[in-house]
Phi, psi and omega in degrees: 000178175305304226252343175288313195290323203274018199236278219282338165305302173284018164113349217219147219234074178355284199254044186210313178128181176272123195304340229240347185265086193308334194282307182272353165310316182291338176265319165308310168302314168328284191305205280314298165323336192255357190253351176279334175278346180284135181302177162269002150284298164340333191256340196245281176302001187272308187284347158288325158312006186258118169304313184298341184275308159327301218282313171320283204281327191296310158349083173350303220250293161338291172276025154268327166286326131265015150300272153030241155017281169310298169280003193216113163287344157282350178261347208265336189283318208262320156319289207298014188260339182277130158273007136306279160331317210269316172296328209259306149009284171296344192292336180278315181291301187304322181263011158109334192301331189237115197267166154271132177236000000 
């Protein structure tokens, strides 16, 4: 559309807000900070209300692939090489459902 060309021409960052606009940095740095206060349950239930975090576990092939994973830390190597897998993955990490040890 107009305002997505006239957004990436200035600059500015759809999903994050205009880099240059300190009143949304600062808010964007809150929400980080407040989701860093959170338990990891907390953070694990915050991210199942998230559709994209639904659509991620609800993917057939997804959960064969973290079943997978959970048992063989070498299929975990060998997923991550797909970047689709390698995206929905972090997406996963980052909202708590899933850890790393």
């Amino acid at each position: 559309t107009r305002r997505q060309s006239s957004e990436r021409s200035s600059g500015i960052n759809a999903e994050y807000g205009d880099p240059k606009n300190a009143e949304a940095q600062q808010g964007y740095q809150h929400c980080v900070n407040q989701m860093r206060n959170l338990s990891p349950e907390e953070r694990a239930k915050n991210a199942m209300m998230d559709p994209e975090i639904q659509q991620i576990l609800k993917d057939p092939a997804m959960q064969v692939i973290l079943e997978q994973m959970q048992k063989d830390p070498t299929a975990a190597q060998e997923h991550l090489k797909n970047p689709q897998v390698a995206e929905k993955f972090q997406k996963l990490v980052q909202s708590g459902i899933v850890s790393i040890r």
